[in-house]
N, C-alpha and C positions, 0 to 999 in steps of 0.2 A: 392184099397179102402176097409176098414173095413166096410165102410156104405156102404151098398149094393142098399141105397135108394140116396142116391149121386154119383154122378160122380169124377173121382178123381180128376179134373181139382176142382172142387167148393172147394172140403178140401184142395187144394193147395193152395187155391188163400184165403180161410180163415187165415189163417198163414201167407200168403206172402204180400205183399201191395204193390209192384212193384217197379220198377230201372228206372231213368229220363234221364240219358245221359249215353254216351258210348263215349270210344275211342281206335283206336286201334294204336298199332307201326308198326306192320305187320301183315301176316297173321297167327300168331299164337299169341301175344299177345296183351292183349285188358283189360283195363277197367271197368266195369260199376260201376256205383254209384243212388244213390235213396231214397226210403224212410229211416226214424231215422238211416240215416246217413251210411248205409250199404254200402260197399263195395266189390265186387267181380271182381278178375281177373285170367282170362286165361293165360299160357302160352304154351297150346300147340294145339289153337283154337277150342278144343270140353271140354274137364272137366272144370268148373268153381269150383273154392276156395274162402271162406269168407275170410278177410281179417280184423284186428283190427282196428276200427276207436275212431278217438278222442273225436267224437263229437256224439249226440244223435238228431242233427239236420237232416231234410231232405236235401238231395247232390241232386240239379239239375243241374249239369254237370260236365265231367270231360276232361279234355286235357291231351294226353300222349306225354312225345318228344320224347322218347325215353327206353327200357325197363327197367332203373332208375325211371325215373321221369315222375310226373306225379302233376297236380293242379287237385282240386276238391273244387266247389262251392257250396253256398245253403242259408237256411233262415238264418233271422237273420245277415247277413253278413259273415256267413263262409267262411271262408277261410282255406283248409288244401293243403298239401306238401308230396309229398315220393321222397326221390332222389336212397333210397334201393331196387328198387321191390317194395314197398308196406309193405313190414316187419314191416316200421313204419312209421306212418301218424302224421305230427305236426300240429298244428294250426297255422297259422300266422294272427294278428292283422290285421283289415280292416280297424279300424277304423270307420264301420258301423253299424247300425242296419236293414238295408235296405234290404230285401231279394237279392242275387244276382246270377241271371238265368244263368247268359251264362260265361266264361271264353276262351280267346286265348292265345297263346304264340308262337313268333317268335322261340324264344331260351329259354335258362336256365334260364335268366335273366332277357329278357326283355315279358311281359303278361301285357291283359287288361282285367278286368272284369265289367259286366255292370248287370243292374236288375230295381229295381224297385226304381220309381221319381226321373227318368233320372241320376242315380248311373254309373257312370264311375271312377275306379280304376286304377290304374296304377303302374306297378312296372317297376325299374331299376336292381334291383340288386337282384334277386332272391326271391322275397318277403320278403324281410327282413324286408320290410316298403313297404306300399299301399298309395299313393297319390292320393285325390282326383281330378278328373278334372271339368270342369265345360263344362256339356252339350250342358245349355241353352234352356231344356226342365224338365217338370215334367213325360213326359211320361213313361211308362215302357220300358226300352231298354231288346231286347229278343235276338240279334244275336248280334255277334262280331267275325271281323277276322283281322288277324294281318298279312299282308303280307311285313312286315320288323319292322326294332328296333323303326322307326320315322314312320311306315306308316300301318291305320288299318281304318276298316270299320265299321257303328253300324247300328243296325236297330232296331225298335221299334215302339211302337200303334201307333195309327194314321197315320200312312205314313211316320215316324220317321225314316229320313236314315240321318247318320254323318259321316265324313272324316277326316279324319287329316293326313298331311302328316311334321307335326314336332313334333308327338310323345306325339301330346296332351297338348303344353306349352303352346299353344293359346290358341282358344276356337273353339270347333268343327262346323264349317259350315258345313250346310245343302248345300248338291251339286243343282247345277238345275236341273227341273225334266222338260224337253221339254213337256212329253205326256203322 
């Protein structure tokens, strides 16, 4: 630190605004994403590289499948895409305005992305197009996992857990909650 009256941590964190999700492929490469829209990723699990993003939006989460590809979410309905590394990040259409927290992906192909007054996304085909689902809540959805092409999980305020196990065509029941 130049300021002898600061610590260096303060002057970092003056400049920096912090990173909201992460994800990694292995133990050497890894993701994060964060505030106006920043991007950095590892590939050799200790140097971190900034990486060019399309967007000036805050990224609250990111999904890697693999050291290609990778989704990255956030306000406003963000939606971006790298299938290169990261080399280049695209935007793809959501369709929303709705802030959107969280993002899964089975595959290349098939992802669901959820956020705010109960926003559920859904792709087939790579994001070439995001279809919306129908919740059947206004709540905030904050988790989402996708453990097949037809089969994913959501959770959100108030005790907001959903299930689909047809990929989202219906409408997401609430499972029973015993206790």
């Amino acid at each position: 630190s130049s300021n002898l009256n600061a610590p260096w941590w303060l002057e970092w964190a003056a400049n920096y605004r912090g990173m909201y999700g992460i994800a990694a492929v292995n133990a050497s490469v890894a993701w994060s994403v964060g505030y106006a829209g920043w991007i950095w990723k590892t590939v050799d699990g200790q140097g971190w590289g900034q990486q060019a993003s399309p967007t000036g939006a805050a990224l609250y989460d990111v999904i890697a499948l693999d050291v290609n590809t990778a989704w990255a979410v956030g306000v406003g309905g963000t939606i971006i895409k790298t299938t290169d590394g990261g080399t280049t990040w695209t935007a793809q259409s959501s369709g929303t305005t709705w802030d959107l927290w969280r993002i899964a992906a089975f595959d290349t192909l098939h992802a669901w992305a959820v956020g705010s007054n109960g926003t559920i996304l859904h792709t087939t085909d790579g994001g070439q197009t995001w279809a919306p689902q129908y919740s059947g809540t206004r709540e905030t959805l904050n988790g989402v996992v996708a453990t097949s092409a037809q089969r994913a999980w959501i959770v959100g305020d108030n005790n907001t857990v959903l299930h689909t196990t047809d990929g989202g065509t219906g409408n997401w029941p609430a499972p029973t909650i015993a206790s």
